[in-house]
C-alpha positions as CSV (number, residue, x, y, z in Angstrom):
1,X,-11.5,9.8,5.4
2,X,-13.3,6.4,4.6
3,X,-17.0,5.9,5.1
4,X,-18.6,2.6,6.3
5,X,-22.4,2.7,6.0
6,X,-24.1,-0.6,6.8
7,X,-27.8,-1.1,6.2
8,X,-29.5,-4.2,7.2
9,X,-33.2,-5.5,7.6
10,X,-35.4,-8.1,6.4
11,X,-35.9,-9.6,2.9
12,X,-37.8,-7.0,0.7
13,X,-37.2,-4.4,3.1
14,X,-36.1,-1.9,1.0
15,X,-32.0,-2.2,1.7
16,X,-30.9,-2.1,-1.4
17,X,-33.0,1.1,-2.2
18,X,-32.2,2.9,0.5
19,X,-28.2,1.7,-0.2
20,X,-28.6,3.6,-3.8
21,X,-30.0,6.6,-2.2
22,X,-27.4,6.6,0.2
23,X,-24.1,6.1,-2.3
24,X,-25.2,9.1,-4.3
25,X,-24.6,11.6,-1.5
26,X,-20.8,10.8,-2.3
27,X,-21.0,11.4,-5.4
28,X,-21.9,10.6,-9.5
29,X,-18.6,7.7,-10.3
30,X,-20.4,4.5,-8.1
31,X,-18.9,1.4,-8.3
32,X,-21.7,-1.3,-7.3
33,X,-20.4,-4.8,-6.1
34,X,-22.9,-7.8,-7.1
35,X,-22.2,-10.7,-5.1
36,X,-24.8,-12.3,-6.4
37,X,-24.4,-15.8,-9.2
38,X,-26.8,-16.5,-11.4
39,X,-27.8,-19.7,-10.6
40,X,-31.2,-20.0,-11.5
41,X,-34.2,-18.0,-13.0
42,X,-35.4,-16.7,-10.1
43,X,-32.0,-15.0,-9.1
44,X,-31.4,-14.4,-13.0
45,X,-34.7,-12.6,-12.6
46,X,-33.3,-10.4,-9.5
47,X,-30.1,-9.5,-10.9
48,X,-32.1,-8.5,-13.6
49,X,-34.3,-5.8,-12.0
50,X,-31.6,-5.0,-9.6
51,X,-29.7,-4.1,-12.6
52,X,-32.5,-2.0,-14.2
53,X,-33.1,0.0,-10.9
54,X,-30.0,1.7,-10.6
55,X,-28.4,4.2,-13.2
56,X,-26.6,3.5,-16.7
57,X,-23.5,5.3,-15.3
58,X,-22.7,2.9,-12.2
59,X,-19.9,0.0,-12.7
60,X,-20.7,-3.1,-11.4
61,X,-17.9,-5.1,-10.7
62,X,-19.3,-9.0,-10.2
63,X,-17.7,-10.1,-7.2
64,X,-17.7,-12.2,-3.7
65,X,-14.6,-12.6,-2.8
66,X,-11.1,-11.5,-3.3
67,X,-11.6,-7.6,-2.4
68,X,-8.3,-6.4,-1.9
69,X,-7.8,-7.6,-5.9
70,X,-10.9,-6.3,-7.3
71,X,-10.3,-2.9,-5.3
72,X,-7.3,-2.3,-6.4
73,X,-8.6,-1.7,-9.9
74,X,-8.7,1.8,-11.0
75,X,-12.2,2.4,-11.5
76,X,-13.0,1.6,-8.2
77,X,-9.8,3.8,-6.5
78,X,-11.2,6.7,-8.7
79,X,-14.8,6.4,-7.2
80,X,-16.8,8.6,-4.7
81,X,-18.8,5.3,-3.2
82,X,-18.9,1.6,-3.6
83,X,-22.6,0.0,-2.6
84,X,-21.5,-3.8,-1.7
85,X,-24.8,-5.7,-2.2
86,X,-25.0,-8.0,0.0
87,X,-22.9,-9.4,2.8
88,X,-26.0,-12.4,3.3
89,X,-25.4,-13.6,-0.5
90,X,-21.2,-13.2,-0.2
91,X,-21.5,-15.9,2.7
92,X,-23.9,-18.3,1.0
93,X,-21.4,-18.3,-2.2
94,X,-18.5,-18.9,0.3
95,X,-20.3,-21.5,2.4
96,X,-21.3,-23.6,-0.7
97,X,-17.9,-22.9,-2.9
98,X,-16.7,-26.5,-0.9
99,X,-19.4,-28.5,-2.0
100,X,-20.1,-30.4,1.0
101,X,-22.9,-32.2,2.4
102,X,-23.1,-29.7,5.7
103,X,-25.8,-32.7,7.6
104,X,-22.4,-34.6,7.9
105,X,-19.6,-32.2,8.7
106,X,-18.1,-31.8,11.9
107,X,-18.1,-28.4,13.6
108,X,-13.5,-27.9,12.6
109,X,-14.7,-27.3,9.2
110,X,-17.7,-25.0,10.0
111,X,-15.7,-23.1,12.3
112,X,-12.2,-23.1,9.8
113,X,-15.2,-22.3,7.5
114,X,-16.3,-19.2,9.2
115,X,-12.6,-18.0,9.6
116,X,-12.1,-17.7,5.6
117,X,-15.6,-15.8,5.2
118,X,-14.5,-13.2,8.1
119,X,-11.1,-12.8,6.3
120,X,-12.9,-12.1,3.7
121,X,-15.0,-8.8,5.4
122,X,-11.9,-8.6,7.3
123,X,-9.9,-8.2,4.1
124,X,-13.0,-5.9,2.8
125,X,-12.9,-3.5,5.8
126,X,-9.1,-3.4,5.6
127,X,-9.3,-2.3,2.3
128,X,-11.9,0.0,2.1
129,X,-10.2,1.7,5.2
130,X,-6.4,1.6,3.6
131,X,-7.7,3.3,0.1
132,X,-9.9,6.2,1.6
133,X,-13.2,4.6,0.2
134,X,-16.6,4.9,1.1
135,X,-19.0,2.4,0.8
136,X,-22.7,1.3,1.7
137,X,-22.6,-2.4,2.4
138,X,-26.1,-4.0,2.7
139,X,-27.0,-7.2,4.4
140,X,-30.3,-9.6,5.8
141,X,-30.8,-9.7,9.3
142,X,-31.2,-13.1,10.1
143,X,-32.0,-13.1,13.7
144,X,-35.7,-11.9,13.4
145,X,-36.8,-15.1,11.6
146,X,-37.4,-19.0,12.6
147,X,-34.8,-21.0,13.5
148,X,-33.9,-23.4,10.8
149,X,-34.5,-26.9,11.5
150,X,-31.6,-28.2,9.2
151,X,-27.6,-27.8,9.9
152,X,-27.0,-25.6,6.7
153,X,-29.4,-22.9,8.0
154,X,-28.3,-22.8,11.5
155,X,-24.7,-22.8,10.3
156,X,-25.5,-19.9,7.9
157,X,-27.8,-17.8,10.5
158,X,-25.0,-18.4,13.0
159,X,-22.1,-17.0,10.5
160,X,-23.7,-14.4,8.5
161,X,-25.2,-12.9,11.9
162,X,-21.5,-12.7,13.7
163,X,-20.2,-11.5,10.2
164,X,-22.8,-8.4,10.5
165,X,-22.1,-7.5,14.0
166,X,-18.5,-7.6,13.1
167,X,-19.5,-5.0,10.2
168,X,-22.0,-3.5,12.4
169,X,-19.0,-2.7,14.7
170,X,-16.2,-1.4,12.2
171,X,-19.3,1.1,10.8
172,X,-19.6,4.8,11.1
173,X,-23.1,4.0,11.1
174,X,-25.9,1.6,10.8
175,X,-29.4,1.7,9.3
176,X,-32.2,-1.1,10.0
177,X,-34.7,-1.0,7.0
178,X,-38.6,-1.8,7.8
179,X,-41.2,-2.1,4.7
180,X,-39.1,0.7,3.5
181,X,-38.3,3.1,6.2
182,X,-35.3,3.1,6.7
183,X,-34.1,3.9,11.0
184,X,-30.4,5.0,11.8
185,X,-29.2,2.5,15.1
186,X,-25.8,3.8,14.8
C-alpha cells in the first residue's frame, strides 16, 4: 500500500532534511524529484548543495510536470520511496511557463491557470496511489508570511496554499518543520 508523507514549513526550515530522513525508512533504491530550474546562480548554487547533501546512490529525475510519464519509468516503479522536492517551486515553474505579465491578466486565466497546476498534483497523487509508491513530498507554507503587495504574489500564495491543503488532505500524514524540528499535524 502507497505512502503519502507531506512535510511543510517555512523557508530554511529544515523540510528537505527531514524529507531525506524520512524516505530512507522505505528503503536504500530513492528516486528524488528536483523541480527545481536553474535559472540563476543563486538557485544554481542550491541545487548544488541540495545535490551534495543527499547520497551518491539516489536518482534524481529533473522534473515539474508530467508525472504520470516520468513515473512510469522503471527506475522509479522499482523504488522503495520517491522524495518530490518541492510542491512551492513546481507551481512557480507552472505559473511562469506562459510568460505573461500577471499585473494585467484577468482572474479566467489565473483561475484556468490554477486548474492545470492541480491537475498536475492531481495527476501526481493519482499516480503515486495507482503504482503502490511511497513518497515524501515537501512544500513552503506560505500563509505565515506577509501578504504580497503585487498580483503575482497574491496569485501564487493563493494557488500554492489551496494546492498544499489539497495534498495535506490526500496524505497519510503531515509534518510542519520549525528551525529544524520537525511536528507531525497529521
Amino acid at each position: 500500500m502507497s505512502q503519502i508523507i507531506f512535510i511543510t514549513g517555512g523557508a530554511r526550515s529544515g523540510k528537505s532534511t527531514f524529507a531525506e530522513q524520512t524516505v530512507k525508512s522505505f528503503g536504500e533504491n530513492i528516486i528524488y524529484i528536483a523541480t527545481a530550474i536553474p535559472f540563476d546562480e543563486g538557485m544554481k548554487d542550491r541545487i548544488k548543495k541540495h545535490k551534495e547533501s543527499r547520497p551518491k546512490t539516489w536518482t534524481t529525475i529533473e522534473a515539474y510536470k508530467d508525472f504520470d510519464q516520468h513515473f512510469d519509468m522503471a527506475e522509479v516503479k522499482a523504488a522503495d520511496g520517491i522524495i518530490f522536492d518541492c510542491i512551492t517551486v513546481m507551481v512557480t515553474n507552472l505559473m511562469m511557463a506562459p510568460k505573461v505579465d500577471f499585473e494585467m491578466v484577468d482572474m479566467d486565466f489565473v483561475n484556468e491557470l490554477e486548474l492545470k497546476i492541480q491537475d498536475e498534483v492531481d495527476q501526481l497523487i493519482a499516480t503515486v496511489r495507482k503504482r503502490n509508491l511511497n513518497i515524501v513530498i515537501v512544500s513552503n507554507e506560505v500563509g505565515l508570511g506577509l501578504v504580497p503587495f503585487y498580483k503575482m504574489g497574491n496569485f501564487f500564495r493563493d494557488i500554492a496554499g489551496r494546492i498544499n491543503q489539497k495534498i495535506a488532505s490526500e496524505a497519510d500524514a503531515v509534518y510542519f518543520t520549525v528551525s529544524g524540528i520537525p511536528m507531525k499535524i497529521k
